[in-house]
C-alpha positions as CSV (number, residue, x, y, z in Angstrom):
1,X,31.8,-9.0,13.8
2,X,28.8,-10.5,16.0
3,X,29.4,-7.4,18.5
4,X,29.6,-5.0,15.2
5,X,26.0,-5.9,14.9
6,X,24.7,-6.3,18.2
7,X,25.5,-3.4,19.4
8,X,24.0,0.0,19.4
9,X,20.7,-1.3,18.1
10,X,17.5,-0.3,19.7
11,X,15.9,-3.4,20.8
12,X,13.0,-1.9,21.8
13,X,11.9,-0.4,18.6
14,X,12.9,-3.8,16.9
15,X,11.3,-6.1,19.0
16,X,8.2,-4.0,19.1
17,X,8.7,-4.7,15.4
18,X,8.9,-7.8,15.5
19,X,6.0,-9.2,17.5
20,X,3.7,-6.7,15.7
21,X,4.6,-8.3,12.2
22,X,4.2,-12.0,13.7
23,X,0.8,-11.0,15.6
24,X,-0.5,-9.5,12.1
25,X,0.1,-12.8,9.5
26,X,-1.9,-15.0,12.4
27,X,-4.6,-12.2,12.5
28,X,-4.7,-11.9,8.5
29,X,-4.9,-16.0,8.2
30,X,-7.4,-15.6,11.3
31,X,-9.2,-12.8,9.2
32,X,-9.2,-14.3,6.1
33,X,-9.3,-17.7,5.5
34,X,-12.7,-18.3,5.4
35,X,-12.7,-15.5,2.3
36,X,-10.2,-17.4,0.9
37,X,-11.6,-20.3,0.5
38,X,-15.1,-18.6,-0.7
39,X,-13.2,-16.5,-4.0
40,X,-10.1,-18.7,-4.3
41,X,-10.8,-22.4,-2.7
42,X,-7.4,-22.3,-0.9
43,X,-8.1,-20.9,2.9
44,X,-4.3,-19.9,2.5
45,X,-4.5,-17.5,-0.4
46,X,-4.2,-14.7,1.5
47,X,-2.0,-16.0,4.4
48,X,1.0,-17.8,1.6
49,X,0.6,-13.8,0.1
50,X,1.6,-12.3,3.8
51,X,4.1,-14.1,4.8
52,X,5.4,-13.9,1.4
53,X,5.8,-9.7,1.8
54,X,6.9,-10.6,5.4
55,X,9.9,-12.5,4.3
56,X,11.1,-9.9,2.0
57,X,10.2,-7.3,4.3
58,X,12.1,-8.4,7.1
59,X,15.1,-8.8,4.6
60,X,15.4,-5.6,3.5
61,X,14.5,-4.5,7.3
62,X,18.1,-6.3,8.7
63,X,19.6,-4.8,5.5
64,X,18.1,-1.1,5.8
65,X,19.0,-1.0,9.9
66,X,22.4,-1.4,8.7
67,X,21.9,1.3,5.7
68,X,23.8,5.0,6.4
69,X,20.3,7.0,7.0
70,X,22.5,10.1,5.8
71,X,23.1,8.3,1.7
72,X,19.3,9.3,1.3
73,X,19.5,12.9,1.4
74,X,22.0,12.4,-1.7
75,X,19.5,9.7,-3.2
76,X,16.5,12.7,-2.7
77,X,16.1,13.9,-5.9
78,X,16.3,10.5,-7.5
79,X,14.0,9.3,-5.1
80,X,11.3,11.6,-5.4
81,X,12.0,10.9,-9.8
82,X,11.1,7.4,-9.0
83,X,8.4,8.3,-6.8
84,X,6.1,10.5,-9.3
85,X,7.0,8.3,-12.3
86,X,5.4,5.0,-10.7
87,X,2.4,7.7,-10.0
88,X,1.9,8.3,-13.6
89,X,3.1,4.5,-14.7
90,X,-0.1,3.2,-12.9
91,X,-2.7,5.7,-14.7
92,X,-1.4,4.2,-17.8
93,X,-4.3,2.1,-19.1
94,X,-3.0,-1.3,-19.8
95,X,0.0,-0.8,-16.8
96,X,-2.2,0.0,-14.0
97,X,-4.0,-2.6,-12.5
98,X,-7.8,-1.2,-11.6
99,X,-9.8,-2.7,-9.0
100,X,-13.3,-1.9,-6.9
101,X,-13.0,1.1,-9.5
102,X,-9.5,2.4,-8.4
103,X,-6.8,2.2,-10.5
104,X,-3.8,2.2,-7.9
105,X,-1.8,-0.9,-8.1
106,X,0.9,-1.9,-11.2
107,X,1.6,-6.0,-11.4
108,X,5.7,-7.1,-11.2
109,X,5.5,-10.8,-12.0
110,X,3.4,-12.4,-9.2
111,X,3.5,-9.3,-7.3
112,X,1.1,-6.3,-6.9
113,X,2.8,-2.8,-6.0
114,X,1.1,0.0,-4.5
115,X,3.1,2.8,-5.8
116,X,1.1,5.4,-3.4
117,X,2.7,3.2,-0.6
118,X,6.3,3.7,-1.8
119,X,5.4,7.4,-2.2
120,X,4.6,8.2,1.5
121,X,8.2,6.9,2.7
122,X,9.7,8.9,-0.6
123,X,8.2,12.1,0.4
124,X,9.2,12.0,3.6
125,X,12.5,12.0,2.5
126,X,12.3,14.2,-0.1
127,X,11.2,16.8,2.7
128,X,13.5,16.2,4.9
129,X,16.4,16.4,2.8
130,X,15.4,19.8,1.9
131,X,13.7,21.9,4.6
132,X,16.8,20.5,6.6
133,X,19.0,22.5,4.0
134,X,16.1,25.4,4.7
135,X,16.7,26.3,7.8
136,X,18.7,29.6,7.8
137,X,15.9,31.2,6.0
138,X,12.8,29.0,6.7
139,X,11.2,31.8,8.2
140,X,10.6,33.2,4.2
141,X,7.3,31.3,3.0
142,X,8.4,32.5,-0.4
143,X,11.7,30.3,-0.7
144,X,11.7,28.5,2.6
145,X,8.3,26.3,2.8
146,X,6.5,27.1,-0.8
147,X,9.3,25.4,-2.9
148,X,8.8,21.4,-1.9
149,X,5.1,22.2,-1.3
150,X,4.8,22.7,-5.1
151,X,5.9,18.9,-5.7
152,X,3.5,17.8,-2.6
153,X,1.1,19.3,-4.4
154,X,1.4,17.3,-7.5
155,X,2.0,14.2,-5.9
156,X,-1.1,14.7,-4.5
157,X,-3.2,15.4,-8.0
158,X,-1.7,12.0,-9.1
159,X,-2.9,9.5,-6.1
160,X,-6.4,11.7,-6.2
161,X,-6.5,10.6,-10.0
162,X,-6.2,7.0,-9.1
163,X,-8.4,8.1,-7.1
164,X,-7.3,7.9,-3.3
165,X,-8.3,10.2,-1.3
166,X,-7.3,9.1,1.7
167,X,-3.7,8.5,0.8
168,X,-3.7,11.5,-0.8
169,X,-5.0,13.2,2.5
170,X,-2.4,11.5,5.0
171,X,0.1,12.7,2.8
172,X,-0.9,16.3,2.7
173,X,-1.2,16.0,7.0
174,X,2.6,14.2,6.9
175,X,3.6,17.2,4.6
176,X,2.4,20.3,7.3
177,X,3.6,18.7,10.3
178,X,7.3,18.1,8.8
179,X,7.0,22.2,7.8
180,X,6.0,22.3,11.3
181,X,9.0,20.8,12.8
182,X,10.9,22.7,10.4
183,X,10.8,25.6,12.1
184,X,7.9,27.7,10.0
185,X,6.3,30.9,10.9
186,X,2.5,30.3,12.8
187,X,0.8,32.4,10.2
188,X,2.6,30.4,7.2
189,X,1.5,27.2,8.8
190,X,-2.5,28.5,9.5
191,X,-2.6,29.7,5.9
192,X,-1.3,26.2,4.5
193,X,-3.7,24.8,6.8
194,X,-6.7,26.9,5.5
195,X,-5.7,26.0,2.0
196,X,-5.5,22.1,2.7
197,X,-8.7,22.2,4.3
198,X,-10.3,24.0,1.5
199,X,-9.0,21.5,-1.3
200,X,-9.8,18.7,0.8
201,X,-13.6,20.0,1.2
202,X,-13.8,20.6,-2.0
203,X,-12.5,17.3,-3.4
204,X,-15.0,15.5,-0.6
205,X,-18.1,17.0,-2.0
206,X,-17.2,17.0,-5.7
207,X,-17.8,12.9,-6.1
208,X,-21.4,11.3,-4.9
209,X,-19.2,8.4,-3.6
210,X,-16.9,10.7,-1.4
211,X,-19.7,12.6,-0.1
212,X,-21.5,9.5,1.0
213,X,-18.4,8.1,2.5
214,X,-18.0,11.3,4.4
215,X,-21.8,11.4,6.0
216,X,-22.4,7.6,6.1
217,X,-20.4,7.0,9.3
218,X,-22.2,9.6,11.3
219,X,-25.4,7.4,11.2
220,X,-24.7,3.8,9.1
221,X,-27.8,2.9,9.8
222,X,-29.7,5.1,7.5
223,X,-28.5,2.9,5.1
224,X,-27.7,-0.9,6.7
225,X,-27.2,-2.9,3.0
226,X,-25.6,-0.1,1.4
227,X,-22.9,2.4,2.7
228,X,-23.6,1.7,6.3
229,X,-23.2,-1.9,5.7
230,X,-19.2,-2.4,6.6
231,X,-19.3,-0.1,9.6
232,X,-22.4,-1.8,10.8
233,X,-21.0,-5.4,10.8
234,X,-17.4,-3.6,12.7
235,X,-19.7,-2.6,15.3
236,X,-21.0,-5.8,15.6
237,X,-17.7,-7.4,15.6
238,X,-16.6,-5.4,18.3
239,X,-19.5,-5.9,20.6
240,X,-19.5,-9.4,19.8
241,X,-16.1,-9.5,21.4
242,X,-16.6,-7.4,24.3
243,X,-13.5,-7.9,27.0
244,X,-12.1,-11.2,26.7
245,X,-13.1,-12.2,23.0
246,X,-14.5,-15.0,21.7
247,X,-11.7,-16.9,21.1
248,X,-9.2,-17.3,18.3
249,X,-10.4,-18.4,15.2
250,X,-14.1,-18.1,16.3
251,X,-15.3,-14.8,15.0
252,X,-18.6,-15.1,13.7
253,X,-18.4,-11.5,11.2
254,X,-15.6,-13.0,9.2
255,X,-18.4,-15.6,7.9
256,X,-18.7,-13.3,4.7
257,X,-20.5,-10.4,6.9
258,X,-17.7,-8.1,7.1
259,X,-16.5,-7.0,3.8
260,X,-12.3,-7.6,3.7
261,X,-12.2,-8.6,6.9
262,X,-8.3,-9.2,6.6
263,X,-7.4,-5.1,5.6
264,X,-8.7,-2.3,6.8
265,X,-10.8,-3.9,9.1
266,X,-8.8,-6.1,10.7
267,X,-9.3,-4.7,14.3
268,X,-13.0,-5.2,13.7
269,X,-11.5,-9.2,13.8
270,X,-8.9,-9.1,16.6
271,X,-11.6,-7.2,18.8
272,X,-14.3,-10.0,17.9
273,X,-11.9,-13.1,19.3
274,X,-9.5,-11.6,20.9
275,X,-10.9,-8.4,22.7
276,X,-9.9,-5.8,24.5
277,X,-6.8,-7.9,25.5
278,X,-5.9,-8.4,21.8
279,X,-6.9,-4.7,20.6
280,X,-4.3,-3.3,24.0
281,X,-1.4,-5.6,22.5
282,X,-1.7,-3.6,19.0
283,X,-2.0,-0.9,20.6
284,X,0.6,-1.1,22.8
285,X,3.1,-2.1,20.8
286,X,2.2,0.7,18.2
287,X,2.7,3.5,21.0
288,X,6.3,2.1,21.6
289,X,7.2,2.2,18.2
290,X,6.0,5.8,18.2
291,X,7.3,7.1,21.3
292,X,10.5,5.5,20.7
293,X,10.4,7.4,16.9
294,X,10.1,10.5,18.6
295,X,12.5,9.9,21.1
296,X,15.1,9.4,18.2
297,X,13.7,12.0,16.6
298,X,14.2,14.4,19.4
299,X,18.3,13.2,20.3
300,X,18.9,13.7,16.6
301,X,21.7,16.5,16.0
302,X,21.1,16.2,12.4
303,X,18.3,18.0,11.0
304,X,17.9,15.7,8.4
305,X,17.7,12.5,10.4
306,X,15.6,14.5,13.3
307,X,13.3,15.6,10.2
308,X,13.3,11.9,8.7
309,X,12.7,10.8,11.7
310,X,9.6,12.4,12.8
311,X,7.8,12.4,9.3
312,X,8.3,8.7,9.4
313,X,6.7,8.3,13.2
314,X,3.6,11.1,11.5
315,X,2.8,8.9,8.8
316,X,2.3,5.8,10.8
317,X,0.3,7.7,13.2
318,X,-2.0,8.9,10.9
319,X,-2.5,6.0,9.2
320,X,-3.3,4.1,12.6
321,X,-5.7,7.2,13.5
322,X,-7.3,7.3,10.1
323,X,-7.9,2.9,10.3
324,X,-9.2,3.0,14.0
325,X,-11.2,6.0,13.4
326,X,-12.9,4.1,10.4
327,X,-13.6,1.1,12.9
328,X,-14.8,2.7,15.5
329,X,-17.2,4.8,13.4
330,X,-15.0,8.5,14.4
331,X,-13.7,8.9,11.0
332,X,-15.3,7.8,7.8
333,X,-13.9,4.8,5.9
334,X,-11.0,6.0,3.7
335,X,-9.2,2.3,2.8
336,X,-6.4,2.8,4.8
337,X,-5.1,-0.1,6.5
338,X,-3.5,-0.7,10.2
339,X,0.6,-0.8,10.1
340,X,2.5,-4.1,10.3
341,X,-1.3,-6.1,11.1
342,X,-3.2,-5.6,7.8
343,X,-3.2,-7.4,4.5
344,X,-1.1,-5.6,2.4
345,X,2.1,-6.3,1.1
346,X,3.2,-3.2,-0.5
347,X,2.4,-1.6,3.1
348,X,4.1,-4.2,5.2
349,X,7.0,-3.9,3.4
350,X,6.9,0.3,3.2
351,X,6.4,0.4,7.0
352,X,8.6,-2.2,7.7
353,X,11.8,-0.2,5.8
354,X,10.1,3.5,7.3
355,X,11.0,1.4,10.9
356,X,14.0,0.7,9.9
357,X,15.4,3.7,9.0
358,X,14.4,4.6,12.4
359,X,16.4,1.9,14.1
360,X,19.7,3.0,11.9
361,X,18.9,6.8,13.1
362,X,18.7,5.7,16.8
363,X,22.0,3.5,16.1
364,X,23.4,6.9,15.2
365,X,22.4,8.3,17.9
366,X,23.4,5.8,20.2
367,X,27.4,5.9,18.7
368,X,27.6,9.5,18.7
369,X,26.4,9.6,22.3
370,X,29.4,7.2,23.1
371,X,31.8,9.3,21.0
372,X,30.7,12.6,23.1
373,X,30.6,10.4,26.5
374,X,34.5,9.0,25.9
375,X,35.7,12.5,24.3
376,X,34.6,13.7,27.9
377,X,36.1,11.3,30.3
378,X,39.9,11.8,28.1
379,X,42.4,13.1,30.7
380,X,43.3,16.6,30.2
């Protein structure tokens, strides 16, 4: 039984994991106690919150390694049900919690989901399941690629009604890089491309707020109190910091400068007292969970679990560009927070089953390699 379990698991990718999800819940009570105490007079609010995600996270993490990756392509459709009706659930005043003028978040007992969050990991498997049943004729944009775009597309309207566009956005990018790796003609993928880019334009310059998002991080300082403010105090953070950090615990921007120090901004924090040694550790351990997701994504004879596997390794990406492009000033601020080290439960535990599903794809890898290895060393 013990070598049932043991065996055929990719370390690697677990115990990257692992350490990532320990490192994060001492950064977020690090982070965030000092705001705790300030709003909530308990310097543990946010920290008892984390590790309360983390411990059901890494439950259904042992269970999902376990978990056939191949049942969700038959769970697809009711997935992607599931999916859109939590989307409309939390626009329903009364249902949907609103907060900092967002209405994106729907209250089960003493817990907040994120229904957006369970979305990206639905959608990926929604389009895996069927652009990997696509593939004789994915070369026709007509009923090859347009078909599933037509649901991305109203996912999409729903999170930019909460509104979200930076959810919204990652989910779009996820959705033309999985018709990428589906095989899909250059010109089919240029002219989805030209049509994202349009919406997105559009959408950016249609609310005050957007637009000001959009240009405020090319020159915060034309605005220090207002929309330059949290990007100001990052890059203070960070040069505060420099190499070695100041030293954990000690960072000076968490003192009620930095606005929610313990989410998206986070890095800002772990740069400030830990520095460039602390920031390489993410870092580090992030690029081996995505190399080794493209590794299983690239041994994978199924096209579903190849497909699965690299929209799942995409969407953490993006996310981790999107949140370090925000810090550093590159990208504006779009909310979204760093994999497996920011506050968030309903994003811990989304990335935490997304990894997962990797681990039980590289397990089937791993046994089907053995099958093919003993099938060839059987006397003739």
């Amino acid at each position: 039984m013990k070598n049932m379990i043991t065996k055929n698991n990719d370390w690697i990718l677990i115990i990257s994991t692992l350490l990532l999800c320990a490192f994060g819940l001492i950064m977020v009570y690090s982070s965030s106690y000092v705001l705790a105490y300030d709003k909530f007079d308990n310097y543990r609010y946010f920290f008892d919150r984390q590790l309360q995600w983390l411990v059901l996270s890494l439950l259904m993490f042992f269970f999902l390694m376990f978990f056939p990756y191949r049942v969700y392509k038959k769970l697809s459709p009711l997935i992607i049900l599931l999916s859109i009706f939590a989307l409309i659930l939390v626009l329903i005043p009364g249902i949907g919690i609103e907060r900092n003028f967002s209405q994106r978040w729907i209250g089960i007992g003493p817990l907040t989901i994120q229904p957006s969050e369970l979305v990206k990991l639905g959608m990926i498997i929604y389009l895996a399941q069927v652009y990997s049943q696509k593939q004789a004729y994915i070369g026709d944009f007509t009923r090859g690629v347009m078909p599933p775009l037509i649901i991305v597309g109203f996912v999409f309207s729903l999170i930019i009604l909460q509104p979200d566009l930076g959810t919204a956005t990652s989910i779009l990018l996820v959705a033309g890089l999985m018709v990428f790796c589906s095989g899909a003609r250059m010109i089919h993928l240029i002219g989805l491309g030209l049509v994202g880019g349009s919406v997105f334009t559009i959408l950016a310059i249609s609310a005050p707020y957007r637009l000001e998002r959009l240009t405020s991080f090319s020159d915060p300082f034309d605005d220090v109190y207002g929309s330059g403010h949290q990007l100001i105090n990052s890059y203070i953070a960070i040069a505060h910091g420099g190499l070695s950090g100041t030293g954990f615990g000690q960072s000076v921007q968490k003192l009620l400068y930095l606005p929610e120090p313990h989410t998206d901004f986070i890095l800002a924090v772990i740069s400030e007292e830990l520095g460039i040694f602390g920031v390489l550790f993410v870092f580090g351990c992030l690029s081996i969970i995505f190399f080794r997701g493209i590794v299983i994504g690239t041994r994978c004879k199924d096209a579903f679990g190849s497909l699965l596997a690299f929209g799942i390794v995409f969407q953490l990406a993006i996310q981790v560009v999107f949140n370090v492009g925000a810090v550093s000033g590159l990208l504006p601020i779009t909310g979204i927070t760093l994999p497996l080290v920011s506050y968030g439960g309903s994003s811990l535990l989304i990335t935490m089953m997304s990894i997962a599903i990797l681990a039980n794809i590289s397990k089937y890898n791993m046994i089907q390699r053995a099958k093919k290895t003993t099938a060839e060393n059987v006397p003739l």
